[in-house]
C-alpha positions in Angstrom: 0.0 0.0 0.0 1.1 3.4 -1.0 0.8 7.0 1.1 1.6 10.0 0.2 3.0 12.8 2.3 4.0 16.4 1.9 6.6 17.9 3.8 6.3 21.3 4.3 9.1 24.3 3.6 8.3 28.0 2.5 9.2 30.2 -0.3 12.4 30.6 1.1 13.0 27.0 2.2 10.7 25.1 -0.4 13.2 21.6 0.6 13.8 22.2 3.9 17.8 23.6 5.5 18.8 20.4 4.9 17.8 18.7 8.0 15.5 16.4 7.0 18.3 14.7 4.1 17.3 11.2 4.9 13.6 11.3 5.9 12.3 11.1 2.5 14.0 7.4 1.8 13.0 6.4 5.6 9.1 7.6 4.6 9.8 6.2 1.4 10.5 2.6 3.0 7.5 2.4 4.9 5.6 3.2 2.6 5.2 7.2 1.3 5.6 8.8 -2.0 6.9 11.6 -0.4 7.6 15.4 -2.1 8.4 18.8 -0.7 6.3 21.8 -1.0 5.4 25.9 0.5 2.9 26.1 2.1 1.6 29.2 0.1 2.4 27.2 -3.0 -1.3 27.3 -4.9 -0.8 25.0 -7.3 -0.3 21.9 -4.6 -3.5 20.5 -3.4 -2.8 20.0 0.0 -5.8 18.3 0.6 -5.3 15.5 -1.6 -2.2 13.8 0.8 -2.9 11.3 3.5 -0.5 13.8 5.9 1.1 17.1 5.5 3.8 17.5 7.4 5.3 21.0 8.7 8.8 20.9 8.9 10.4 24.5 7.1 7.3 26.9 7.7 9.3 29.5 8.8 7.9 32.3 7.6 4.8 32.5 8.9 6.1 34.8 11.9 5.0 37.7 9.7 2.2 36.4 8.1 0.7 34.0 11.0 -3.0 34.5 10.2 -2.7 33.8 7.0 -0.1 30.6 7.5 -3.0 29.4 10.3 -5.8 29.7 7.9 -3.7 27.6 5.6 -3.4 25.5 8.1 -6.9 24.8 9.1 -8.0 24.7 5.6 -5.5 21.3 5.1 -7.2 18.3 7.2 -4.6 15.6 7.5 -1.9 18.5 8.8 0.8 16.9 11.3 0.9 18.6 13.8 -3.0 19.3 14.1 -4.1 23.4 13.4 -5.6 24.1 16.8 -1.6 22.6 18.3 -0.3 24.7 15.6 -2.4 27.7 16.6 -1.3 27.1 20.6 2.3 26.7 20.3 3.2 29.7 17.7 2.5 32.4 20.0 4.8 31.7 23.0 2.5 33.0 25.3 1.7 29.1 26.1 4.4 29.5 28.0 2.4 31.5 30.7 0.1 28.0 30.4 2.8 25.7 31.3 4.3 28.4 34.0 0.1 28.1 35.5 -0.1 24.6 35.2 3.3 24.2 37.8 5.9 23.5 35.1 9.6 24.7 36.0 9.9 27.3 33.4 12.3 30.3 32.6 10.1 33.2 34.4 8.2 35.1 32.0 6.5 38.1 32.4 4.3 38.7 29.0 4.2 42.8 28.3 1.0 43.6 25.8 1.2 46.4 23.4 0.7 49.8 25.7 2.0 48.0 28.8 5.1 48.7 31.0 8.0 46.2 31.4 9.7 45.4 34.3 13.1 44.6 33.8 15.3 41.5 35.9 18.0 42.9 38.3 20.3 41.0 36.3 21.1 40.1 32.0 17.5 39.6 30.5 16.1 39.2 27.0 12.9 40.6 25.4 11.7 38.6 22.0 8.1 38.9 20.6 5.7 36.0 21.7 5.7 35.5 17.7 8.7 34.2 15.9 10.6 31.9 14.6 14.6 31.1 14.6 14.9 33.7 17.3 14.4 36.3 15.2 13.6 39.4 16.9 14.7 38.3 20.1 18.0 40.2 22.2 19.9 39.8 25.2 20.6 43.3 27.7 22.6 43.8 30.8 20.9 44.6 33.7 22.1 48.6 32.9 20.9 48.9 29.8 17.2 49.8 29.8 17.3 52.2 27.5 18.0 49.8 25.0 15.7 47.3 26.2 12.9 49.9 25.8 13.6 50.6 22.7 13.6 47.2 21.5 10.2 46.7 23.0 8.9 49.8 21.8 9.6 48.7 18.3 8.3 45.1 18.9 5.1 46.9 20.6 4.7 49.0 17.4 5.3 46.1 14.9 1.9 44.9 17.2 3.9 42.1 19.1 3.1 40.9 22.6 6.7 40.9 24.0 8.4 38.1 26.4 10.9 39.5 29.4 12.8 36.4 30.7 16.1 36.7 33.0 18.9 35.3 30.9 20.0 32.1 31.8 23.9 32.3 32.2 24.5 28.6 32.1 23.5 28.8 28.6 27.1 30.2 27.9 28.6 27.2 29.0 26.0 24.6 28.7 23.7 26.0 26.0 20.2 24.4 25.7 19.3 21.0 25.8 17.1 19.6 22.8 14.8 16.5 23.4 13.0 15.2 20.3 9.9 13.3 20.6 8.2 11.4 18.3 4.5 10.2 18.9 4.9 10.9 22.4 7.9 8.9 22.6 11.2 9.9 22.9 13.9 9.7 19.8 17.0 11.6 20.5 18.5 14.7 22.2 21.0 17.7 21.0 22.3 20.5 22.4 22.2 24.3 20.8 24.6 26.7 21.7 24.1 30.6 22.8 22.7 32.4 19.3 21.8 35.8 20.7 23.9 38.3 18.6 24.3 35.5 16.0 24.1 35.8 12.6 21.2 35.2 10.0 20.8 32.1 7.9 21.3 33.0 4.1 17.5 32.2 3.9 16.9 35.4 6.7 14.6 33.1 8.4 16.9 31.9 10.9 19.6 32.7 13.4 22.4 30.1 12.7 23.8 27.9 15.7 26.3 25.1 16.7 24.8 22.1 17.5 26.1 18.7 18.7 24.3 15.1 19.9 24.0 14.6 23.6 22.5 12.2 25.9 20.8 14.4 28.6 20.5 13.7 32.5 17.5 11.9 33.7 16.2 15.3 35.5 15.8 16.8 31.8 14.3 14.2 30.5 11.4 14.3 33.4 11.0 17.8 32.6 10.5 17.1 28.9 8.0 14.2 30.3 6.3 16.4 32.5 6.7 19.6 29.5 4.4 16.8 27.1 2.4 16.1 29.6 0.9 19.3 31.1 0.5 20.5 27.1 -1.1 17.6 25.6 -3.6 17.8 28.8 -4.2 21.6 28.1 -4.6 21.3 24.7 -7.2 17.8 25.3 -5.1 15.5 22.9 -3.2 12.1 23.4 0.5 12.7 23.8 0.1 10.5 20.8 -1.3 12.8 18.4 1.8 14.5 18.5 3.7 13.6 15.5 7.1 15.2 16.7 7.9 17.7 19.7 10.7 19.5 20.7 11.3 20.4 24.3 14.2 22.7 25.0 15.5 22.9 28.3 18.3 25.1 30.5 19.2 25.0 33.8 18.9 27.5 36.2 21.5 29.8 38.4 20.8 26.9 40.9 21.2 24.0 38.5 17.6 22.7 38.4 16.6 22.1 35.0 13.8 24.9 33.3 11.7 25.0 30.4 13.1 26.9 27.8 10.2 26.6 25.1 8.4 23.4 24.4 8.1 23.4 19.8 5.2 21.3 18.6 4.9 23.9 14.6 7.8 23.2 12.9 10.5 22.9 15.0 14.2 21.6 13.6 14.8 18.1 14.5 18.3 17.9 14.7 18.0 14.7 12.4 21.9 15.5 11.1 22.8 15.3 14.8 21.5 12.0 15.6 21.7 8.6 15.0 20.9 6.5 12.2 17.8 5.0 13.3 16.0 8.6 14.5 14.9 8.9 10.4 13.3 5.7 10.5 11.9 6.6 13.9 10.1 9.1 12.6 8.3 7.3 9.2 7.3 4.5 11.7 5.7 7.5 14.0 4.5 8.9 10.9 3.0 5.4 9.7 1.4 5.5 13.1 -0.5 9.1 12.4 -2.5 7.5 10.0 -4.1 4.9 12.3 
């Protein structure tokens, strides 16, 4: 029996970054006729594939209305429009926070509102973006700055996050754990990008990123991280084809929520073993059931 699948890029990305090099031969294997596609491309009918699949989507930061009527208009999308919807306004985050997740503190500053900044480094990134676009690091001095940044993400019509920065992400970085079906695949870690530079695509800051096998106290929070969402969000951990739950530790060393990715988040397939591609088809198989 045949499938077909449609992985999904932008104008920018119509293939992808790369990432995703050996998933079409894993999909393949099990079972897909598998091609790429934009998501704004007209001429695909989307609705014809037993699953679209967002991988590249990265765009839709400054067009998200319009990327998440697209996406409720396709109805075998992976992951589901109202996850999609949830997760790409990081607000969610104040969800998880509620809900008694370990999370970076957040404080979530509306268009006309006043920030309060840390006593110590911070950063201040619009609750809508992708590839940490838009987002900046300040000293605890340099308010001035930080207004100004926010001003222009206020004006722009962004809701802004305010998070203390997390100095062990110097040393450490963050801590990727990939999930697929519910179930866990792999792990990498991403370095410090703030003050990086932009992918060739402008859609991305680019970052150094290696394999890891994280400590048992990260992988609870990710456990816990899939958890508390799938149960806001009234879904099977299950449903979820693939998740990404990014995780730092604090000045104290517990672990924290960084962001939990369930849109389109990079995969870190390049950084991972051999099996993680065929991982994924079998999870994909299993979205059809």
């Amino acid at each position: 029996m045949t499938f077909s699948a449609i992985l999904v890029g932008c104008s920018q990305l119509p293939e992808g970054d790369g990432d995703e090099h050996a998933v079409p031969a894993a999909l393949a294997d099990v079972g897909f006729a598998v091609r790429w596609a934009s998501w704004d491309d007209g001429s695909v009918d989307f609705t014809a594939a037993d699953l679209v699949i967002l991988r590249a989507s990265w765009d839709y930061a400054e067009r998200r209305e319009e990327f998440l009527g697209w996406c409720e208009s396709v109805p075998a999308l992976a992951n589901a429009a109202p996850v999609v919807r949830w997760n790409t306004d990081k607000s969610y985050l104040a969800e998880l926070i509620d809900a008694g997740l370990p999370a970076v503190p957040t404080e979530l500053v509306k268009p006309g509102d006043e920030a309060r900044w840390p006593g110590s480094d911070f950063v201040v990134k619009p609750s809508v973006g992708a590839g940490s676009r838009g987002a900046a690091r300040f000293t605890a001095e340099a308010t001035g700055a930080a207004l100004a940044h926010l001003t222009a993400l206020h004006g722009d019509g962004h809701t802004v996050l305010v998070q203390p920065y997390q100095s062990s992400v110097d040393v450490h970085g963050e801590t990727a754990l990939v999930y697929f079906g519910g179930i866990y695949s792999h792990a990498f870690t991403k370095g410090a990008m703030l003050g990086g530079q932009l992918d060739e695509s402008g859609l991305y800051l680019t970052e150094t990123l290696a394999s890891t096998e994280p400590a048992a106290d990260l992988r609870a929070l990710a456990e816990d991280t899939l958890d508390a969402a799938s149960a806001l969000l009234g879904i099977l951990r299950a449903e979820l084809l693939y998740a990404r739950v990014d995780v730092v530790r604090g000045e104290d060393g517990a672990p924290l929520l960084l962001e939990l990715e369930l849109a389109e988040p990079s995969l870190g397939f390049r950084h991972a073993d051999a099996g993680a591609p065929l991982r994924f088809a079998s999870a994909v198989r299993g979205q059809l059931a």
